[in-house]
C-alpha positions in Angstrom: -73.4 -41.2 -21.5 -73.3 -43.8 -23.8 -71.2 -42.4 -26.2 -68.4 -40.9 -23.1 -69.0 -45.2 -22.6 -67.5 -45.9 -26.2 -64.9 -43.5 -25.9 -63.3 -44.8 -23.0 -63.6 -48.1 -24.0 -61.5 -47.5 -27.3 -59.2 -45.9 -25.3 -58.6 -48.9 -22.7 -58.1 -50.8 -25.4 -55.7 -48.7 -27.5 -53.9 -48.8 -24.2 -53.7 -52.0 -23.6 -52.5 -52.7 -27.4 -49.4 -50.3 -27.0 -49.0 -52.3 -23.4 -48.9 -55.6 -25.6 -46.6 -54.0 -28.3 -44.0 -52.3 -25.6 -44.4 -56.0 -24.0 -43.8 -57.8 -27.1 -41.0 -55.5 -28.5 -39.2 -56.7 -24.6 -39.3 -59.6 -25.0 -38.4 -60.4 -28.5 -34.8 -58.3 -27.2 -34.1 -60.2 -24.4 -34.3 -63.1 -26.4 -31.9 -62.1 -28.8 -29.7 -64.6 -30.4 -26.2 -63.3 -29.4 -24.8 -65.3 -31.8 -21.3 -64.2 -33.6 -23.0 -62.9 -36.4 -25.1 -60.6 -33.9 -21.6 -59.3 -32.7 -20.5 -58.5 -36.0 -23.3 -56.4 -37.0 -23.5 -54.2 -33.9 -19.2 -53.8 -33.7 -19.4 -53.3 -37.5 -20.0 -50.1 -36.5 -17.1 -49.0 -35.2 -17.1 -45.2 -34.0 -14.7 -45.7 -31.3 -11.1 -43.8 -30.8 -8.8 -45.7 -33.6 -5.7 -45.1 -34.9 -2.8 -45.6 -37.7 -2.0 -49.1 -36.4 -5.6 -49.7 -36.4 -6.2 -48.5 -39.9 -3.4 -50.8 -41.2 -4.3 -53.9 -39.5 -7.5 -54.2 -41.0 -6.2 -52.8 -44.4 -3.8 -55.6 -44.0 -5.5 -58.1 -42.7 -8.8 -58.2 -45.1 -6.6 -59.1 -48.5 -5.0 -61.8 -45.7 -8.0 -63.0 -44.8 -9.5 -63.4 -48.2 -6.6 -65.1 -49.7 -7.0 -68.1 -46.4 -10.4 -67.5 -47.8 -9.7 -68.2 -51.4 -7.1 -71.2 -50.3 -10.3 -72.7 -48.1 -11.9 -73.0 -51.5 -9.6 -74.4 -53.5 -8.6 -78.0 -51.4 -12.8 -77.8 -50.4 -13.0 -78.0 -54.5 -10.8 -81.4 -54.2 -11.5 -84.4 -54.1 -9.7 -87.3 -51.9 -8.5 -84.6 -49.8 -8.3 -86.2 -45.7 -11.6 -84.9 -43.6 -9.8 -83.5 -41.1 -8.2 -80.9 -43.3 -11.9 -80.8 -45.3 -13.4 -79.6 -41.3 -10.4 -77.3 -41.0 -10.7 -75.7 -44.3 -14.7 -75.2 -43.7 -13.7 -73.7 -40.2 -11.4 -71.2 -41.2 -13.8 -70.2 -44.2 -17.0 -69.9 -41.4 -14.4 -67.8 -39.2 -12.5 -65.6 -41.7 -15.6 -64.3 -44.1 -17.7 -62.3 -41.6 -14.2 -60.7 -40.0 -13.7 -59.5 -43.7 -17.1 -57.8 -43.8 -16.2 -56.7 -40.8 -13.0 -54.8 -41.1 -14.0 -54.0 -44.3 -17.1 -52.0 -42.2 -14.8 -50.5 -39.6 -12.1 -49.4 -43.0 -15.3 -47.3 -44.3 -16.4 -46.0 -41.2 -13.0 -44.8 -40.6 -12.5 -43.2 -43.7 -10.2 -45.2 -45.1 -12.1 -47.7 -47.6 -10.2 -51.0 -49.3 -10.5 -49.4 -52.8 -8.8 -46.4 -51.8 -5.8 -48.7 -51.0 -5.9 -50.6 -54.2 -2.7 -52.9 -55.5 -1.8 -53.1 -51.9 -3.0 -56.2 -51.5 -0.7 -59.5 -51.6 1.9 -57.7 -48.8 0.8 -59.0 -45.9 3.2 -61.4 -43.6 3.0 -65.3 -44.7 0.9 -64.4 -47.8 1.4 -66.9 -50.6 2.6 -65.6 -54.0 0.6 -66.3 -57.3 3.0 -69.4 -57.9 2.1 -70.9 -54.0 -1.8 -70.3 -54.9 -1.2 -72.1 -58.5 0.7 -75.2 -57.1 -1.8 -75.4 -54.6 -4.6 -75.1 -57.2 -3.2 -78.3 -59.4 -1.9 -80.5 -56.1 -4.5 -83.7 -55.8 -4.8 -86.3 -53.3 -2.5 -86.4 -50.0 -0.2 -83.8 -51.6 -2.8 -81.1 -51.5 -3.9 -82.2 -48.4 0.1 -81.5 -47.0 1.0 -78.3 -49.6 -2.6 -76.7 -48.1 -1.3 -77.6 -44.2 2.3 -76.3 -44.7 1.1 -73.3 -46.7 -1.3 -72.6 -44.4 0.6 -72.7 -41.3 2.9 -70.6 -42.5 -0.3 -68.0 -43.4 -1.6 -68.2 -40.1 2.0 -67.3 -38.4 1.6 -64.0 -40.8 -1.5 -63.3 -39.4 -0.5 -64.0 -36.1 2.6 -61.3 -36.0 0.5 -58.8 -37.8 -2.0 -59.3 -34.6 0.5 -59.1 -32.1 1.5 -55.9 -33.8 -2.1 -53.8 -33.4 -2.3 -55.8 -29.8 0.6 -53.8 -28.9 0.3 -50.3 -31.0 -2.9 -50.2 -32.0 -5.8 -48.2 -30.1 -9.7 -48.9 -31.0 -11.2 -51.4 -28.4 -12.5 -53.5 -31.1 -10.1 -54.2 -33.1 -7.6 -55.1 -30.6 -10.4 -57.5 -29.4 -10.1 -58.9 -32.9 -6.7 -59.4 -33.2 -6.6 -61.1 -29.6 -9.3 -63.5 -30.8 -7.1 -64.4 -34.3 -4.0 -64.9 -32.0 -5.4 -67.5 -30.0 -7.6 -69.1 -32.8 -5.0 -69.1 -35.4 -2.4 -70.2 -32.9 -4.8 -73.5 -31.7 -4.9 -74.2 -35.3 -1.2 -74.0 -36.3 -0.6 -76.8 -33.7 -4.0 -78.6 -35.0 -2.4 -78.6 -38.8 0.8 -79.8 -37.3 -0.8 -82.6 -35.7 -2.5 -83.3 -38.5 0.7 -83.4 -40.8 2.6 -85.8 -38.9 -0.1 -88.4 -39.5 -0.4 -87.9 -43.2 1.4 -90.6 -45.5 
């Protein structure tokens, strides 16, 4: 009698253990942080119905993305540059990288992988040519802080028609999302550098 005793107690209290687990394992979901990078992760993932337009916007827009990137770095590498264009350049870097890994994610799961498109890069609309990114590079003081604004805006209005572009042709849910989001991110901004512009002396 004792020992049937024993048995059942070890096996309330395995029970009750899985309860606590099942419990805990709730809980910790439903208090998620659904932060951007959250987002990311799970649409990294992208199974859903794409097509051509799809496949080109993010082949096109990655080597975009990394050269606003690479621009980002260069006036955040300066010194005297204004602190509005320091936030700006620090925003667009926070924004940009994770939709590179991102795209770069959806290009693989597609099938269609950056390296297997290799020396394509540097075609994309508003991209800067190697002599923009050097004058940039060696521009100090307010002039750096106006060369990275103009250059820039012009960037972002490259981006912006290559996003109107998969808005209107292209097919996977997620990446139309994405190209929605630059158009009205990278549009807020374009009038945010030009604000910022006609104040610089």
């Amino acid at each position: 009698m004792s020992q049937l005793r024993s048995t059942l107690t070890i096996v309330g209290v395995l029970a009750t253990v899985i309860t606590l687990s099942a419990c805990s394992t709730t809980t910790t979901m439903g208090g998620m942080d659904h932060s951007s990078s959250s987002a990311l992760s799970s649409s990294s993932e992208n199974t859903e119905a794409f097509n051509d337009s799809d496949v080109a916007f993010a082949m096109g827009m990655v080597p975009h993305h990394q050269q606003a990137v690479e621009m980002a770095g260069m006036i955040l590498a300066k010194d005297g540059i204004d602190q509005r264009v320091i936030d700006l350049a620090t925003r667009i870097k926070a924004a940009q990288d994770p939709e590179i890994v991102e795209m770069t994610a959806w290009l693989e799961t597609w099938g269609s992988p950056m390296d297997s498109m290799s020396g394509m890069g540097g075609m994309g609309e508003g991209m800067m040519s190697d002599d923009d990114m050097a004058a940039l590079d060696a521009a100090t003081g307010v002039e750096a802080s106006k060369l990275f604004l103009e250059q820039m805006t012009t960037h972002h209005q490259g981006a912006i028609t290559m996003a109107k572009t998969e808005i209107s042709d292209g097919e996977n849910p997620d990446a139309i999302k994405l190209a929605n989001a630059i158009v009205t991110g990278q549009s807020a901004e374009i009038t945010e550098m030009s604000d910022i512009l006609g104040t610089l002396k």
